[in-house]
C-alpha positions in Angstrom: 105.9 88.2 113.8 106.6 91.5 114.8 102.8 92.9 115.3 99.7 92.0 115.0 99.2 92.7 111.6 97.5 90.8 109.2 98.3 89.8 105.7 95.9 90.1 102.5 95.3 90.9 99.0 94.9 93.6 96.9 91.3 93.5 95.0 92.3 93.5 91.0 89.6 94.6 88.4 89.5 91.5 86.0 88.5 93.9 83.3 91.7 96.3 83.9 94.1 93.5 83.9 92.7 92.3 80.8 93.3 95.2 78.8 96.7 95.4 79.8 97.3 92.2 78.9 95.6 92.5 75.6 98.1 95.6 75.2 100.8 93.5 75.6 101.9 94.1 79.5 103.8 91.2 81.4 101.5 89.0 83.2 102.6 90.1 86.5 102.7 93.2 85.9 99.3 93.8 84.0 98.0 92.7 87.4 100.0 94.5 89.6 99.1 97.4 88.2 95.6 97.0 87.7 95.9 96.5 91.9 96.7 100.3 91.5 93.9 101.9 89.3 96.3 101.5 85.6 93.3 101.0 83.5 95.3 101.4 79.8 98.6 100.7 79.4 99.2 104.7 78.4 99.0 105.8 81.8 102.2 104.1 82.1 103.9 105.9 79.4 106.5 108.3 80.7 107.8 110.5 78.7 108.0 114.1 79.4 105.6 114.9 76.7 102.9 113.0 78.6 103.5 116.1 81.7 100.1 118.5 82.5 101.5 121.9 80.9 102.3 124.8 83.4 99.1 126.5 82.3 96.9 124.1 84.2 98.5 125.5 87.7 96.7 128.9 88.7 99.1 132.0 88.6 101.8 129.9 87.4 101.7 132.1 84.4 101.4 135.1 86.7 104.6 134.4 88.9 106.3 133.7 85.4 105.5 137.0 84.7 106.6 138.9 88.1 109.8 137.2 87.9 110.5 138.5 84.0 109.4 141.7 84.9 112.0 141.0 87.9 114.8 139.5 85.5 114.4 142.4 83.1 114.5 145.0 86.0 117.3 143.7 87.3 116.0 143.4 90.5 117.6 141.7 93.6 115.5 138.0 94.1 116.2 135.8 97.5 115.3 132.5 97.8 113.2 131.6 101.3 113.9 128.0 101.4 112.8 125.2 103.9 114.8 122.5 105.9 113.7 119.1 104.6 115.1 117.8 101.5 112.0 118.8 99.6 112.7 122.4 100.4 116.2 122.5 99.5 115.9 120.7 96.0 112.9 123.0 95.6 115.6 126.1 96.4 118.4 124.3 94.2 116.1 124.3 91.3 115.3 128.0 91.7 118.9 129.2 92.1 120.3 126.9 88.9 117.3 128.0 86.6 116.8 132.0 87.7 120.9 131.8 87.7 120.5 130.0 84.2 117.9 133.0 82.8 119.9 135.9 83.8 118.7 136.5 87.4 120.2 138.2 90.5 118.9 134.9 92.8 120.6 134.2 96.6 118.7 131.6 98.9 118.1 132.2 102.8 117.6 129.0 104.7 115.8 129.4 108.1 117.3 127.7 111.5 114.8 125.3 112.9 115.7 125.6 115.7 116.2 129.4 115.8 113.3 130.3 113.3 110.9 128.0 113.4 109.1 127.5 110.0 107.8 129.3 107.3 108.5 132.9 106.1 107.9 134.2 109.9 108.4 138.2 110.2 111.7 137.6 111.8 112.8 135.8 108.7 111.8 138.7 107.2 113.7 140.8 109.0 117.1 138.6 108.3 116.2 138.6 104.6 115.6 142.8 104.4 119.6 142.9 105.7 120.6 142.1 102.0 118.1 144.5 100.5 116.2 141.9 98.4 112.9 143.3 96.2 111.5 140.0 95.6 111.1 137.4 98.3 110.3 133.7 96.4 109.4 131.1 98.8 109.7 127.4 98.1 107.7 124.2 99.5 106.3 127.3 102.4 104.6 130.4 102.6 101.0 129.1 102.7 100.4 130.0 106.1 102.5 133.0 106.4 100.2 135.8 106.7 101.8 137.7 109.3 105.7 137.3 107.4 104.4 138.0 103.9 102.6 141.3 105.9 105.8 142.1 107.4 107.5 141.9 103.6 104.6 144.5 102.2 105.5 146.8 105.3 109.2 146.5 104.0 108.6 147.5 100.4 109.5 143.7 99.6 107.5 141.4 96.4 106.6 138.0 97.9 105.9 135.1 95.7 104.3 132.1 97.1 105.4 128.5 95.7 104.4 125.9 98.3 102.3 122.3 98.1 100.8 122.5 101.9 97.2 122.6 102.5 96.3 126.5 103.4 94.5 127.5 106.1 91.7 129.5 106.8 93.4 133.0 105.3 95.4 133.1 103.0 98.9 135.6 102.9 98.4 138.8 100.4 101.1 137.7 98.3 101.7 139.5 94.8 100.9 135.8 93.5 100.5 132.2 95.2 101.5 128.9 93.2 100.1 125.9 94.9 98.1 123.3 93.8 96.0 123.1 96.7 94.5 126.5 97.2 90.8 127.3 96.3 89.9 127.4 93.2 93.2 125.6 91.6 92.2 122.8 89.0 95.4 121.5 88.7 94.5 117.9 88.4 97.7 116.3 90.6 97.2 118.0 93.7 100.0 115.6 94.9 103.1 117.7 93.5 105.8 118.1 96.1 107.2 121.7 96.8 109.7 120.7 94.4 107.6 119.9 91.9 105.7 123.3 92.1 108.9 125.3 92.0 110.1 123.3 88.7 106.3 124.3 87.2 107.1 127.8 88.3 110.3 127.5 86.1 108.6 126.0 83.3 106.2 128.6 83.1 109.0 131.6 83.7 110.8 129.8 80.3 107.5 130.0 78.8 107.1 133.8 79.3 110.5 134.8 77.9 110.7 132.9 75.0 107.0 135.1 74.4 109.2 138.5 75.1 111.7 137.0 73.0 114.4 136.6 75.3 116.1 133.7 73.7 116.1 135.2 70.4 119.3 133.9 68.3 120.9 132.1 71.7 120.4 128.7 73.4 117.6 128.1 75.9 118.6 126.9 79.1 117.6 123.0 79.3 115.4 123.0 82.4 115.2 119.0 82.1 118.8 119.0 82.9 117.1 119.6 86.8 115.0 116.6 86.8 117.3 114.8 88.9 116.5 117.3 91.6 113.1 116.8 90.8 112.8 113.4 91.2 115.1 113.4 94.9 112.1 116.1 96.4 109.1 114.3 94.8 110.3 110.9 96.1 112.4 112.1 99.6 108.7 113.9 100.4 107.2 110.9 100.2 103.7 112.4 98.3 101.3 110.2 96.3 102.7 109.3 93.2 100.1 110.2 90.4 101.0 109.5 86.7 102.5 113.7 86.6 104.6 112.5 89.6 105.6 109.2 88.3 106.8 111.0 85.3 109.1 113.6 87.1 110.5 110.6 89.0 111.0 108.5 85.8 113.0 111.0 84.2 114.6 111.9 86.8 115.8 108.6 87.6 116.9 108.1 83.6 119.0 111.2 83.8 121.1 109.6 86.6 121.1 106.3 85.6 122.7 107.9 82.0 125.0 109.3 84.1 124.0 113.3 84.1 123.1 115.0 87.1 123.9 117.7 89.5 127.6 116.6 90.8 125.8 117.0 94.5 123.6 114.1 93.1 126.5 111.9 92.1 128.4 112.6 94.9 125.4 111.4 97.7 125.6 108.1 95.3 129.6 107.8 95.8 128.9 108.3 99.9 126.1 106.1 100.2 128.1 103.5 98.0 125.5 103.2 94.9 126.1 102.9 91.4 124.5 105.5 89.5 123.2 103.7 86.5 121.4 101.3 88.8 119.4 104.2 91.1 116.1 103.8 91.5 113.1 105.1 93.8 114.3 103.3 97.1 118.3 105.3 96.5 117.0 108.8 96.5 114.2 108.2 99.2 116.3 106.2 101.4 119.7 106.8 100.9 120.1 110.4 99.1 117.2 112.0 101.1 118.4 111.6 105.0 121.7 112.5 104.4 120.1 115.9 103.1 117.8 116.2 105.7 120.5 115.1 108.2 122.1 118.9 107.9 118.5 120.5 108.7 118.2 118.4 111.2 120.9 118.6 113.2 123.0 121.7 111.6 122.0 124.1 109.1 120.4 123.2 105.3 122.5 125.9 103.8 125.1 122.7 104.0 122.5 120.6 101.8 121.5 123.6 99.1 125.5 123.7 99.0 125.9 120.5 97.7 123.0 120.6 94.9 124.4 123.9 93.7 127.8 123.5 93.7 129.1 122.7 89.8 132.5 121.8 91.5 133.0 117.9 92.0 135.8 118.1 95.0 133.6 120.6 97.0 130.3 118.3 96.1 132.0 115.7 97.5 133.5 117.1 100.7 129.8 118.4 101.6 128.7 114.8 100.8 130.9 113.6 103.7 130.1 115.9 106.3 126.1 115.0 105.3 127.1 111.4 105.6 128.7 111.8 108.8 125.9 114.2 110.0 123.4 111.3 109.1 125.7 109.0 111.2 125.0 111.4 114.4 121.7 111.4 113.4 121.1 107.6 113.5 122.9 107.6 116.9 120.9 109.9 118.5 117.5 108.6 117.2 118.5 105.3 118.5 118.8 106.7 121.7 115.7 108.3 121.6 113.8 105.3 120.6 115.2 103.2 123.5 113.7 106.2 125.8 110.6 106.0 123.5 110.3 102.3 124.0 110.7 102.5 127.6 107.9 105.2 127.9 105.3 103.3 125.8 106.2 100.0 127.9 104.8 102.0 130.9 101.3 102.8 128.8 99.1 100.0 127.3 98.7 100.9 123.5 96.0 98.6 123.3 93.5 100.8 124.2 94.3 104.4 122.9 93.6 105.5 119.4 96.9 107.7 119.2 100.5 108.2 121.0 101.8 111.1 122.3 105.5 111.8 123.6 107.5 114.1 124.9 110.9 114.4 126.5 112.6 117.3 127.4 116.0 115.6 126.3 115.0 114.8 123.0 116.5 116.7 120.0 114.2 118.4 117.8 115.6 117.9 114.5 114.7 114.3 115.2 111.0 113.8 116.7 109.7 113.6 113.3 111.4 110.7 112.5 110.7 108.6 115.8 107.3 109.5 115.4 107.5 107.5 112.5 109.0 104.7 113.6 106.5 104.5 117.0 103.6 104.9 114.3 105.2 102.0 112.0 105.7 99.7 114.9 102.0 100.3 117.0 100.2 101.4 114.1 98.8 104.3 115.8 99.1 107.9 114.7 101.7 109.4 116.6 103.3 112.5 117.9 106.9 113.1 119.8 107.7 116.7 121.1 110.9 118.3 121.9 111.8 121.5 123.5 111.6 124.7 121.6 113.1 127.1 124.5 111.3 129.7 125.8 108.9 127.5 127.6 107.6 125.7 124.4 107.6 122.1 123.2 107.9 121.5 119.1 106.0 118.2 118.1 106.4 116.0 114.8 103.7 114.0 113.9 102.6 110.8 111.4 99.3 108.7 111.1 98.0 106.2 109.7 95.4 106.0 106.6 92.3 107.3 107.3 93.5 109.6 109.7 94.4 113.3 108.0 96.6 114.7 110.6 96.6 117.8 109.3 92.8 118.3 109.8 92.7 116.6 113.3 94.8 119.4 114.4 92.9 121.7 113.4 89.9 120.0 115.4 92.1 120.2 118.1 92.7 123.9 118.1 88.7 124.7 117.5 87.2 123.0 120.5 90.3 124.1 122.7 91.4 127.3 121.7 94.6 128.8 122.4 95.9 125.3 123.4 98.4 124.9 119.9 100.4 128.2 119.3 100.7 127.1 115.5 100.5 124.1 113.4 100.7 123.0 109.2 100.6 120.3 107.3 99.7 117.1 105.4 97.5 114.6 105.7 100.1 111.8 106.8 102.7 114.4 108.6 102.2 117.5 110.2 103.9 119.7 113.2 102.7 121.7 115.9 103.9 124.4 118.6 102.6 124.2 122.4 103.4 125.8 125.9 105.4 123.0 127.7 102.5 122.6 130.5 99.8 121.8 128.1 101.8 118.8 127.1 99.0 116.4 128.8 96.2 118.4 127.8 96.8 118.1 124.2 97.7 114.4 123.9 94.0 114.1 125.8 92.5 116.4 123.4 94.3 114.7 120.0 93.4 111.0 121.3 89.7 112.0 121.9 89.8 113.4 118.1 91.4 110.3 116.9 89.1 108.2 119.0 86.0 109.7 117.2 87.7 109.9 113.5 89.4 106.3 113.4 86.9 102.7 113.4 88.8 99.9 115.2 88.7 98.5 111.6 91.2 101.5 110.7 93.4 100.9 113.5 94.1 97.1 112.6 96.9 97.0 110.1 96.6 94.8 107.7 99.7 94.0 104.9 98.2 94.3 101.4 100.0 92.4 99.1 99.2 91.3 95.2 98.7 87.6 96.6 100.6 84.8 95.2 103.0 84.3 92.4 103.0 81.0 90.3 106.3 79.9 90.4 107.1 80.0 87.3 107.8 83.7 87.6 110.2 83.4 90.6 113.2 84.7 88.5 115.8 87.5 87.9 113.6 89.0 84.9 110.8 90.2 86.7 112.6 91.5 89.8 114.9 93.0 87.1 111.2 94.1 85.1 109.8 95.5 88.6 112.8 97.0 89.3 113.2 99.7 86.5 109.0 100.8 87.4 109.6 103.4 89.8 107.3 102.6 92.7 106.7 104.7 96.0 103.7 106.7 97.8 100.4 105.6 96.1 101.7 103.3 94.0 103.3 100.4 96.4 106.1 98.4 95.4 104.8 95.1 94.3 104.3 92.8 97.2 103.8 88.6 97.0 102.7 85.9 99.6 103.1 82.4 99.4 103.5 79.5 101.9 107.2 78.4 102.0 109.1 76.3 104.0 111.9 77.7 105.7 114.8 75.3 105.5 117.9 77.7 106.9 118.2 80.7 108.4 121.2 82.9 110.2 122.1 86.3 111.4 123.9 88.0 108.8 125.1 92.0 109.8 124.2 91.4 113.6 120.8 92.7 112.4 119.5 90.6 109.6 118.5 86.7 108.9 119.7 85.1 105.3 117.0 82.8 105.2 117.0 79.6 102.7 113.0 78.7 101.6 111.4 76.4 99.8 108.4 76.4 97.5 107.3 73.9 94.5 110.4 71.8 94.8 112.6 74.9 94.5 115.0 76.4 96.8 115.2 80.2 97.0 117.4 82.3 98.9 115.6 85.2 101.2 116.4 88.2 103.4 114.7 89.6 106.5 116.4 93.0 107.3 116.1 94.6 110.9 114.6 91.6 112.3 116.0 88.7 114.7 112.8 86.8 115.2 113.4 83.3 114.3 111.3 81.9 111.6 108.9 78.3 112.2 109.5 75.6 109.8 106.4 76.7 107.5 105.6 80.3 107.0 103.0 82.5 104.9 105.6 85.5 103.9 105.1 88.6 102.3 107.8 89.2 99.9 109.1 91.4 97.2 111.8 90.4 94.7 114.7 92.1 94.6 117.8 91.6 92.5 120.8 91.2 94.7 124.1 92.0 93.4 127.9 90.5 94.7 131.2 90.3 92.9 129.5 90.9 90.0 127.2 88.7 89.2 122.9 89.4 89.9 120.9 86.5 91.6 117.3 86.7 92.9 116.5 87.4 95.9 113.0 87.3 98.4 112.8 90.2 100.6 110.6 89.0 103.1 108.8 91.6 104.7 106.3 90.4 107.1 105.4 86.6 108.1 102.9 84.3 110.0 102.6 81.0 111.1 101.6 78.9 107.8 
């Protein structure tokens, strides 16, 4: 058992599961899904007609019309994209459709380790070397006050499209597209930068077909970008509401048809998947790092490359260098994880409310990501700082539910002024800037905050599953059902527990155990992936089914997640 967490089930509404079962949804699956708030089998449905029209995001029709009026002057547009992979298919989607409608469009990526984030007034500076009149920035610019200032000062347009929750003021852009500012009723607040960015496109086509652009010539097919779509929304990890789940779906469908960006297909051929099998888990955890690999450890310009390109050979050369990127990425996060471990063996967890770490050897592109892992594995929210030069440490942070990092931050910086330099975020991620000497005094500040937002309830983990599953249904046609749902943030894969009895197990891939259970007189073959702990004869798993494929042929297979004694 590798924590102390605790397995249960999901609450179901009879009276949801009911209806979907009276609309004809498998058993299973009419009660997973009523586990997850589906009330009618039509918030399911996910075609693209089913999408929340442009017009429901404020001032999406007012950046459509600056960028016309932009298109139509002829004027010079530059892209201010961001280093995560929901920044640069957020850019790609901008430079393919302004390039599509007749735009002058280039992209500026900044350095994170030079720049720092957002549209900063240095990033201004670089941009004003190629003369650009209209600055568009994508999944950021919600915080930058001082950069978007600096733009005005140059003589330079600034459109806003970003998802992160704004602060206090908010920049004097010439319009702001985000579904979380004041006074925006766009009901999925959840849309990644991404998503945004493709709403801002949308609503660009909208205007020129009204000025009659397209007159007597084919409109550019912006659907012919869901792919991209899909890769930000799922690589960003935000809550998957019926408006997301329908991006992703048809997303997904594109590739799996075989059409997508040739940067797409080639991340597939690196990372050894089939196309017309991809799925949810393929662009978060196999597509996505290799992207973020390059603004991680070199520069995302590499990663925009890739999702631009229209040239299969050079798509496929800058998939390789990602892929071996993301190789030197894994090896230095397992390095800093063995430091990380050895630090947290030297503090008792059991006490504290949060976990704060900081080495001065650790590489910044890569905090974020053992800050994940430390949260997953202590269930704690967590942040890991690098250092920034200059005398400053840069810290990545995730939590846990029902702790929104984001505004524990901000706590932070209101009863101890002057202690963060600068900070953004979400609710489950956020990042932070501090003088290297206040390293101590902010993890005692953050873990009183934690302390008084989080009940020791809150900081038990528990593994919610959708109980047990008669075995009747142990077989290749529902994984093979469940499989083609596109699962993910807010809308959890589908997760069993039964008693079995383990009746083999072995180390497969130095890091896995092929185990061989037993249940109802029927023997099953099982997985447990990055584990070595040896099973007891009789165990209560938690499991999801998977369809495993070799030489050809698709068997079933139980991913066992988490176990306890039976």
């Amino acid at each position: 058992m590798s924590d102390a967490s605790r397995i249960i089930v999901r609450p179901v509404s009879p009276r949801s599961q009911d209806q979907l079962l009276r609309e004809g949804l498998h058993p299973v699956l009419a009660r997973v899904c009523a586990a997850r708030g589906i009330h009618r089998r039509g918030e399911l449905d996910d075609s693209l007609s089913g999408l929340l029209p442009p017009s429901a995001l404020l001032n999406s029709e007012r950046a459509g019309a600056l960028l016309a009026d932009a298109i139509a002057a002829g004027k010079r547009t530059l892209i201010v994209a961001d280093y995560d992979c929901d920044g640069a298919t957020a850019c790609a989607v901008g430079v393919r459709a302004l390039s599509a409608f007749g735009a002058s469009v280039g992209y500026l990526v900044p350095n994170r380790f030079e720049h720092g984030y957002g549209l900063t007034p240095e990033i201004v500076a670089l941009a004003a070397r190629s003369k650009p009149e209209l600055l568009i920035t994508v999944d950021n610019g919600i915080a930058s006050v001082e950069g978007v200032e600096a733009a005005r000062a140059a003589g330079i347009d600034v459109l806003i499209t970003d998802h992160h929750l704004p602060g206090a003021e908010l920049p004097r852009a010439s319009a702001i597209v985000n579904p979380n500012q004041p006074g925006c009723s766009f009901p999925s607040k959840g849309l990644a930068g991404v998503g945004v960015m493709f709403y801002v496109m949308l609503a660009l086509r909208a205007e020129l077909r009204k000025r009659g652009v397209f007159a007597g010539k084919d409109e550019p097919n912006l659907g012919g970008l869901l792919d991209l779509v899909a890769l930000g929304t799922v690589a960003d990890v935000v809550p998957l509401d019926f408006n997301n789940r329908v991006l992703v779906t048809q997303g997904l469908k594109r590739i799996r048809a075989g059409r997508m960006q040739e940067g797409v297909r080639a991340l597939l051929a690196v990372a050894g998947r089939d196309p017309s099998r991809a799925g949810s888990f393929d662009l978060g955890f196999l597509l996505g790092p290799r992207l973020n690999a390059a603004g991680r450890l070199a520069d995302m310009s590499l990663g925009i490359e890739c999702l631009t390109t229209a040239d299969r050979g050079r798509a496929l050369d800058i998939a390789k260098r990602l892929d071996d990127l993301n190789r030197e990425r894994r090896a230095i996060e397992a390095e800093m994880q063995a430091q990380a471990e050895e630090a947290i063996a030297k503090i008792c967890v059991g006490e504290s409310c949060s976990i704060s770490l900081y080495d001065p050897a650790w590489h910044q592109g890569v905090v974020g990501i053992l800050a994940g892992r430390v949260k997953d594995r202590y269930y704690r929210p967590t942040f890991a700082f690098a250092g920034a030069g200059s005398g400053e440490i840069r810290g990545s942070g995730r939590s846990i539910a029902g702790l929104h990092l984001r505004d524990a931050l901000d706590l932070v910086a209101k009863r101890d002024p002057g202690l963060i330099l600068r900070f953004g975020g979400h609710a489950a991620a956020a990042g932070l800037t501090l003088r290297e000497p206040d390293f101590d005094r902010f993890a005692r500040s953050f873990e009183a905050v934690a302390r008084e937002l989080l009940s020791p309830a809150q900081l038990a983990h528990s593994i919610e599953t959708d109980g047990s599953l008669e075995p009747a249904y142990l077989d290749l046609g529902l994984a093979r059902l469940l499989d083609h749902q596109v699962w993910g943030q807010g809308f959890p894969q589908p997760l069993f527990c039964d008693d079995f009895e383990v009746q083999g197990q072995r180390v497969v891939g130095e890091k896995h155990l092929k185990l061989k259970l037993a249940r109802g007189g029927r023997t099953l073959e099982g997985m447990r992936f990055n584990a070595l702990d040896p099973l007891p004869a009789q165990v209560r798993a938690a499991y999801r089914l998977s369809v495993n494929e070799f030489n050809g042929t698709q068997n079933l297979e139980l991913v066992v997640e988490h176990w306890e004694a039976a």
